[in-house]
C-alpha positions as CSV (number, residue, x, y, z in Angstrom):
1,X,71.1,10.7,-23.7
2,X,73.9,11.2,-21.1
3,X,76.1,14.2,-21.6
4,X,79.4,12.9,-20.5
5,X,82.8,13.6,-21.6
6,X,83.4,10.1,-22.9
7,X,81.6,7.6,-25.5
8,X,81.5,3.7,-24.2
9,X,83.3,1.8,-27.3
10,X,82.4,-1.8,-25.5
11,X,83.0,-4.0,-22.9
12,X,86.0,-4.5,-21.6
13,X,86.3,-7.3,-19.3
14,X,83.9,-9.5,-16.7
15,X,84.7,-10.6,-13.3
16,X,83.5,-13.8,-11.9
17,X,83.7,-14.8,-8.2
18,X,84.3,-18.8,-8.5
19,X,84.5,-21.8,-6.4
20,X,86.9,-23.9,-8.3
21,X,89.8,-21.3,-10.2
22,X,91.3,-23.9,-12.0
23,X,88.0,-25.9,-12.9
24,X,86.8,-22.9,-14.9
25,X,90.2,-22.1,-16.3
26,X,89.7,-25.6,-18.2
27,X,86.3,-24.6,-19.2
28,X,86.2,-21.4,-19.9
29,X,89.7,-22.3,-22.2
30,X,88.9,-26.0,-23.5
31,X,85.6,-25.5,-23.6
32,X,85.0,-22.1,-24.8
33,X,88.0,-21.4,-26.2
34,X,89.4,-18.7,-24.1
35,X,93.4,-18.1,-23.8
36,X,95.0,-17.5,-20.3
37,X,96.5,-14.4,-20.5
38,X,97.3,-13.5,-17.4
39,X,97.8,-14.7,-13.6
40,X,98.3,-12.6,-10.9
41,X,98.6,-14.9,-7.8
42,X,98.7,-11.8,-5.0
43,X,95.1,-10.9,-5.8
44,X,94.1,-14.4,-7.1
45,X,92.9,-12.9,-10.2
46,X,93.4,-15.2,-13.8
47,X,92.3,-13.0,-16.9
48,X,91.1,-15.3,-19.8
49,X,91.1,-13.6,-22.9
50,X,87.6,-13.7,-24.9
51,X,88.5,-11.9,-28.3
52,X,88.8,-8.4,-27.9
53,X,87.7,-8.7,-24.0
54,X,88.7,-10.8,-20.9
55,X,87.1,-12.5,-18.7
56,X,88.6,-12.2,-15.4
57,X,88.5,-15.7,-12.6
58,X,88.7,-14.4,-9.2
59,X,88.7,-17.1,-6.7
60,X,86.1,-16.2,-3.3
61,X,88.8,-17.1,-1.0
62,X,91.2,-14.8,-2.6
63,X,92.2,-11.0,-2.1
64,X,89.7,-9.8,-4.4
65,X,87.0,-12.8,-3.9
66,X,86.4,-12.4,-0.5
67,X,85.8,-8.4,-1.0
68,X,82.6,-9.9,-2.6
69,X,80.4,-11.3,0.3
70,X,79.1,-14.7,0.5
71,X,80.3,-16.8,-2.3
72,X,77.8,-17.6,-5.6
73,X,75.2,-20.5,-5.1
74,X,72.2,-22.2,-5.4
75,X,70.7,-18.9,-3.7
76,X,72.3,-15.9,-5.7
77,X,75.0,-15.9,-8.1
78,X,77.3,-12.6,-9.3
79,X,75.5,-11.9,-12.5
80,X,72.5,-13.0,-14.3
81,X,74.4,-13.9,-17.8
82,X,77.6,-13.6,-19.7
83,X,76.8,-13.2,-23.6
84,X,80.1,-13.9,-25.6
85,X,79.4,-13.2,-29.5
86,X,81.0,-15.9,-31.9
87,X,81.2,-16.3,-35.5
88,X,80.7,-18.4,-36.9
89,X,77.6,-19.7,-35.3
90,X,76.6,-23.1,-36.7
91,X,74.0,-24.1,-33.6
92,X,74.0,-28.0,-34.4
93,X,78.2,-28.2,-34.2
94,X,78.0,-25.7,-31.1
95,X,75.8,-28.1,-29.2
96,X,77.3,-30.9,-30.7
97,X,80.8,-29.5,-29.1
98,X,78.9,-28.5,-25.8
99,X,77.6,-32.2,-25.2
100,X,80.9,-34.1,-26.2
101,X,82.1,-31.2,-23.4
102,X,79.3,-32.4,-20.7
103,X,78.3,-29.1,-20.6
104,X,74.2,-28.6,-19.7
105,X,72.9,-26.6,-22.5
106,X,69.9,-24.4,-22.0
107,X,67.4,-22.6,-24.4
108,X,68.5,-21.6,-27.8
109,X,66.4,-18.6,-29.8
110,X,66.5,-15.7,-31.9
111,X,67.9,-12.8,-29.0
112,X,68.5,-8.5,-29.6
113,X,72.2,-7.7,-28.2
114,X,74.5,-5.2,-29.4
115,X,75.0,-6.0,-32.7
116,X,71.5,-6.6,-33.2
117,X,69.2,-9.4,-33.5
118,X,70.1,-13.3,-34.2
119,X,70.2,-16.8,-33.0
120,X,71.9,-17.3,-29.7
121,X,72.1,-20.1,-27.4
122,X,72.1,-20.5,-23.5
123,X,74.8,-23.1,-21.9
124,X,75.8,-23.3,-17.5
125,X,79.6,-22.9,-16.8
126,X,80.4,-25.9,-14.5
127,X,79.9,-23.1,-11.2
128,X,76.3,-22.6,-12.8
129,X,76.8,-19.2,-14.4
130,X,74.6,-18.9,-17.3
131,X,76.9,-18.0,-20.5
132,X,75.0,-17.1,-24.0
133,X,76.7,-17.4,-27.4
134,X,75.0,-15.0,-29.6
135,X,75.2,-14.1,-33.3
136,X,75.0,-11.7,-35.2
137,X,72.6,-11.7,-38.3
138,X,71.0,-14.6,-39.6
139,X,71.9,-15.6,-43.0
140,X,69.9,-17.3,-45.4
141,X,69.4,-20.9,-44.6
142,X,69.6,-20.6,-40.9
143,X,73.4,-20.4,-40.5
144,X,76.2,-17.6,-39.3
């Protein structure tokens, strides 16, 4: 164990480099049900807020974007996953959601994270970012 002057209580935001700001404003809100909290056009930042966190849009062409290099594609993206917890998690009326969405759902399975171990399920933002919604515990019958 580290001996640093500060404990980590969680994660406080995510940054992703996009393509298409407003695009994944209507996903990441319609979709997932994030809330625009905040737009700051000089930086081209848009922070979405994701329960106790944000996730932050930063277009590549923008201020902060193009500090980032060559812009996420079929080649390399910014990250390897986001993993948003949810409660409740009822798997068949998430997907159900996801397809009336058009989303492309990937692998679902029982996944550790921070809480612990339960059923989660992979999903692609419409930039290709992989996002997982995870639970917590499994309860009896299969259902969060």
């Amino acid at each position: 164990m580290a001996d640093t002057p500060f404990d980590i209580a969680q994660i406080d935001h995510v940054v992703l480099r996009v393509h298409d700001l407003d695009r994944m404003r209507r996903f990441y809100c319609e979709v997932l049900g994030c809330t625009a909290e905040r737009w700051q056009e000089e930086i081209g930042l848009l922070q979405l807020r994701a329960g106790s966190c944000l996730i932050d849009l930063v277009s590549v062409d923008g201020a902060i974007g193009r500090k980032g290099g060559a812009a996420p594609g079929d080649e390399g993206h910014n990250m390897d996953h986001l993993c948003l917890r949810v409660d409740p998690f009822h798997e068949k009326r998430i997907v159900a959601h996801l397809q009336a969405h058009g989303v492309r759902i990937g692998e679902s399975g029982q996944r550790y994270g921070a809480q612990g171990s339960g059923p989660s399920l992979y999903l692609y933002d419409p930039e290709g970012n992989m996002v997982e919604l995870k639970a917590t515990l499994e309860r009896p019958g299969g259902e969060v």
